[in-house]
C-alpha positions as semicolon CSV with decimal commas, in nm:
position;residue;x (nm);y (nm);z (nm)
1;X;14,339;7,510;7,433
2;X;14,496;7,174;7,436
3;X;14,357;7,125;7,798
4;X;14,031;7,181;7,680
5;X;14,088;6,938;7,334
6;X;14,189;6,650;7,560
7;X;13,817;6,701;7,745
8;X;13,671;6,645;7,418
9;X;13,545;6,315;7,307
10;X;13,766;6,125;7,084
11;X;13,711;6,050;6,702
12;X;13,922;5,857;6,496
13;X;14,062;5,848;6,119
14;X;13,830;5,558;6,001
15;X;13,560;5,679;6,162
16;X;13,607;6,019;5,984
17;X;13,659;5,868;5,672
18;X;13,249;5,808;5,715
19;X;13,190;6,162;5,719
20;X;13,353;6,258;5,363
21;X;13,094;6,557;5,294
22;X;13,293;6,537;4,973
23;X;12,984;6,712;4,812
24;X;12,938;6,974;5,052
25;X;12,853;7,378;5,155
26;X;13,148;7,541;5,224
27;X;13,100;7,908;5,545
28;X;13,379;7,990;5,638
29;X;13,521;8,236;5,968
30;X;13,788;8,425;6,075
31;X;13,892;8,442;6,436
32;X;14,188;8,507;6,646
33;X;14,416;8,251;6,851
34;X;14,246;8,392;7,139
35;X;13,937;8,318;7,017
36;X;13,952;7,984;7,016
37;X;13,952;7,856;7,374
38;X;13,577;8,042;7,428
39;X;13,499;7,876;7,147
40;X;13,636;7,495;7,190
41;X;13,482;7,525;7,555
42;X;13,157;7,603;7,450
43;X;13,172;7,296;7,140
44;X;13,298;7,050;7,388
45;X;12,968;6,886;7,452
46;X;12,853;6,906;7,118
47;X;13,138;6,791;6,872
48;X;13,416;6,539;6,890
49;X;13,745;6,579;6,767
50;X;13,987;6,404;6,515
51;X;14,219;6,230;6,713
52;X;14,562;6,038;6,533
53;X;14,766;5,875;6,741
54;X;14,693;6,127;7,074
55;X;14,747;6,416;6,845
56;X;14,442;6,650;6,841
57;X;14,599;6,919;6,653
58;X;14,801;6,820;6,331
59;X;14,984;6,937;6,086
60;X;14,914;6,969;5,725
61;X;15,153;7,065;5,419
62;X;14,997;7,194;5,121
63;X;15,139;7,241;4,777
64;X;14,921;7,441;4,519
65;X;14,957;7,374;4,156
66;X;14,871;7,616;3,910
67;X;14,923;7,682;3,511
68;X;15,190;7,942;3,410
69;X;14,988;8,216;3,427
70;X;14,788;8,159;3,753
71;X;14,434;8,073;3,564
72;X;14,305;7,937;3,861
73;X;14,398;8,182;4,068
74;X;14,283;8,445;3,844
75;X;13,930;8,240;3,770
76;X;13,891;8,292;4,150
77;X;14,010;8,697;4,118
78;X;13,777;8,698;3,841
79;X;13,449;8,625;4,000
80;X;13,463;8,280;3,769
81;X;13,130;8,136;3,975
82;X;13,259;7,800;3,830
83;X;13,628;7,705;3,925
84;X;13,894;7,402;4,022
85;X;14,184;7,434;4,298
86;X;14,446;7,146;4,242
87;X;14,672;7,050;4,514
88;X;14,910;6,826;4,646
89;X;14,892;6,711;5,067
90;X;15,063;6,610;5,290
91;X;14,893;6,495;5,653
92;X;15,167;6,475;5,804
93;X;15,038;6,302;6,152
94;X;14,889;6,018;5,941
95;X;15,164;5,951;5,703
96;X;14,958;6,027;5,363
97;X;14,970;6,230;5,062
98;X;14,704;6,261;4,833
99;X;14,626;6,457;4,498
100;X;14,316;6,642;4,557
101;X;14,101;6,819;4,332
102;X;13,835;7,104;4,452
103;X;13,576;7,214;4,219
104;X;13,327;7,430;4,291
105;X;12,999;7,497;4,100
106;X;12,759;7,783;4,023
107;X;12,524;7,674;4,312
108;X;12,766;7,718;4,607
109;X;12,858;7,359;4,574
110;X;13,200;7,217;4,651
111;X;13,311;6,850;4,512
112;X;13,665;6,736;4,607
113;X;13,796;6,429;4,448
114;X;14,086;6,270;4,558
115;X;14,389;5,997;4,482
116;X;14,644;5,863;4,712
117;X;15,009;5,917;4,577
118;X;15,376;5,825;4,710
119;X;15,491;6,121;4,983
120;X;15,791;6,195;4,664
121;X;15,539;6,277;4,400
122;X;15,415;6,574;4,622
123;X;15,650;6,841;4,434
124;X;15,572;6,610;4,157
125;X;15,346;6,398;3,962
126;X;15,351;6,448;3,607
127;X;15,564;6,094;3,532
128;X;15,295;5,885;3,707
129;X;15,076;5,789;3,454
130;X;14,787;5,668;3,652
131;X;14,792;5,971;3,866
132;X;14,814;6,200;3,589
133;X;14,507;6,012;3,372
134;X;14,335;6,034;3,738
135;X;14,368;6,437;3,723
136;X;14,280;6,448;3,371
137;X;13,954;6,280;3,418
138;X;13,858;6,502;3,740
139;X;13,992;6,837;3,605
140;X;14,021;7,033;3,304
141;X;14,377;7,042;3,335
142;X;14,667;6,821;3,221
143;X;14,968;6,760;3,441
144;X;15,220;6,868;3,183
145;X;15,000;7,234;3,203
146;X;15,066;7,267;3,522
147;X;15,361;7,338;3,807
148;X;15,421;7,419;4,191
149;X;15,240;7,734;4,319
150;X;15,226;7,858;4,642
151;X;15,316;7,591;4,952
152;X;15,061;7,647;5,229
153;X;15,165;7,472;5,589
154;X;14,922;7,552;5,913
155;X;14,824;7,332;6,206
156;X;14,453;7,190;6,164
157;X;14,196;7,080;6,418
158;X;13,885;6,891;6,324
159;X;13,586;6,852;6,507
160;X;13,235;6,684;6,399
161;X;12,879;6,724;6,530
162;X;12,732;6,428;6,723
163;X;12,505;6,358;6,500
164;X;12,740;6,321;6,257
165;X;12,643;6,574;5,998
166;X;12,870;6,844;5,937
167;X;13,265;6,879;6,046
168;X;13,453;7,213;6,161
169;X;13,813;7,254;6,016
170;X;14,027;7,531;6,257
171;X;14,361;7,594;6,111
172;X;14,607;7,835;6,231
173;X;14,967;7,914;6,235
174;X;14,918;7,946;5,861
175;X;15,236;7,997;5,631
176;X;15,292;8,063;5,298
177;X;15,596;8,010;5,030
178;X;15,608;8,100;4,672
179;X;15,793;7,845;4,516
180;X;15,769;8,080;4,164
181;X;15,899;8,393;4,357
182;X;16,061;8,300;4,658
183;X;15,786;8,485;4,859
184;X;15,714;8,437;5,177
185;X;15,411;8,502;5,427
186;X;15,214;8,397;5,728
187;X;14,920;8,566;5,862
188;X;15,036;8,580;6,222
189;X;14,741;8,480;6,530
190;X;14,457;8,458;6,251
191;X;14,241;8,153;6,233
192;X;14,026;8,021;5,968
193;X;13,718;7,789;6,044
194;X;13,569;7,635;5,758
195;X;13,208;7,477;5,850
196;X;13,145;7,159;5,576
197;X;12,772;7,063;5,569
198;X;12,571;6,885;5,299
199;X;12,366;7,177;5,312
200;X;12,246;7,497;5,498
201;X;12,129;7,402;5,764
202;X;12,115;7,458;6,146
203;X;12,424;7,386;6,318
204;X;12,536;7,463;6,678
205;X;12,846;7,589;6,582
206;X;12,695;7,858;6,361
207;X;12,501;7,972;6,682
208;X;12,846;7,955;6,874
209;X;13,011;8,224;6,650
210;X;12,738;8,429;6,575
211;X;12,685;8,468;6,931
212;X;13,039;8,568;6,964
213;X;13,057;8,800;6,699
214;X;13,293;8,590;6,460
215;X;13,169;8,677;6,109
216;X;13,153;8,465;5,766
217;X;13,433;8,576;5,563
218;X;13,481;8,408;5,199
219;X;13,869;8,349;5,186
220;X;14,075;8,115;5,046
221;X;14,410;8,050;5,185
222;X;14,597;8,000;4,792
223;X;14,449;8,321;4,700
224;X;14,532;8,515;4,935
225;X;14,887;8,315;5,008
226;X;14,966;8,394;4,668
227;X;14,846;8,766;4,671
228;X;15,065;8,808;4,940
229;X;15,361;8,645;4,765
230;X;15,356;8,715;4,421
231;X;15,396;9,081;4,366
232;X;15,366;9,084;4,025
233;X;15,024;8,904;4,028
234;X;14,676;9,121;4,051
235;X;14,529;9,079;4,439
236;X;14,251;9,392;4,373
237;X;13,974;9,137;4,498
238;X;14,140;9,006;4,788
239;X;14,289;9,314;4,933
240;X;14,001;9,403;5,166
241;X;14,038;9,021;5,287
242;X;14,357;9,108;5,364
243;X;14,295;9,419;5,512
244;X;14,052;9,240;5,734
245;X;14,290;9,025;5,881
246;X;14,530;9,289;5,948
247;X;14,319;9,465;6,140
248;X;14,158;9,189;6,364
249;X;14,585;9,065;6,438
250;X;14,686;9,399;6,455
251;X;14,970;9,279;6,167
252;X;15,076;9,448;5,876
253;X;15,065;9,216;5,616
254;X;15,044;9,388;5,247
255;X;15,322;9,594;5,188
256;X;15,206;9,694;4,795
């Protein structure tokens, strides 16, 4: 895989920060590690990949935040067509941390809205003020209603079209802690591919997996990080997501 990575043509951070797709449609997949290098070699031609510093595959560390009661999580559980993620990350091969808030609408839609914070604030941010009035006006949360969720750390690849249109997230070696709980979870050789395009359209990539049998699946990694990790929490929704990964990594993941 990392052969076939260094083939690829070369994109950098600023010119990525071009291609926000902040307001975007979200498809995502679920493959296998061995999935992957079929995959890359047939994209090399066609996409370019994130490079920082001669690292093509980085590493990300994710902290959820959630209320005392999981309400986002259980918006999502819910069917809640209308919901926020909030989150603290860390890209760790570029040296920033940002606050990021997802929200998705009724229409499919995704909007993320960001603010850069201090690498300490990442467990937390309620005492800055400007960071806190920044959430407030993005979300409909507060920071004092809020605390640490489920910490979510994988190794990311990112790859965008040639015509600049749409970008391909790949993250693997995905691991989850609890910080309520203690929990802790990983979900072994399976990969997630997230597709982000301003809208459905055609895409090569699309064509790539469907041609090798690699499915859409709608999962996210907090809910089902936390499903996995909070035993006390309700998971009815996600459990055939779970299921599904079991059986294509041949790991036993739920033990409830």
């Amino acid at each position: 895989m990392d052969a076939i990575l260094q083939t690829m043509r070369g994109i950098s951070l600023e010119e990525m920060d071009s291609i926000k797709l902040m307001n975007r449609v979200d498809t995502k997949y679920l493959a296998t590690k061995a999935q992957l290098c079929p995959l890359l070699g047939r994209a090399a031609g066609l996409y370019s990949v994130l490079d920082i510093g001669g690292n093509r595959l980085c590493d990300y560390d994710t902290l959820y935040y959630d209320t005392d009661s999981y309400g986002m999580y259980l918006d999502h559980h819910n069917r809640r067509l209308t919901r926020q993620k909030i989150r603290t990350r860390r890209y760790l091969s570029s040296g920033s941390t940002f606050l990021e808030v997802k929200r998705k609408n009724n229409h499919g839609r995704t909007k993320k809205k960001r603010i850069s914070i201090p690498e300490s604030e990442f467990f937390s941010f309620e005492g800055d003020v400007a960071v806190a009035g920044f959430l407030e006006s993005k979300s409909d949360f507060m920071a004092g209603e809020l605390s640490p969720s489920t910490r979510t750390v994988f190794r990311r690849m990112t790859l965008v079209n040639n015509a600049r249109t749409e970008r391909l997230t790949v993250d693997m070696d995905l691991n989850f802690h609890n910080l309520r709980t203690g929990g802790r979870a990983d979900l072994g050789d399976a990969v997630i591919i997230e597709l982000k395009q301003d809208g459905f359209c055609r895409s090569d990539i699309k064509e790539i997996l469907l041609d090798m049998r690699v499915k859409p699946l709608r999962i996210s990694k907090y809910c089902v990080g936390t499903g996995l990790t909070e035993p006390a929490i309700r998971h009815s929704r996600f459990i055939q997501k779970i299921r599904t990964v079991e059986k294509l990594t041949h790991n036993k993941l739920l033990t409830r």
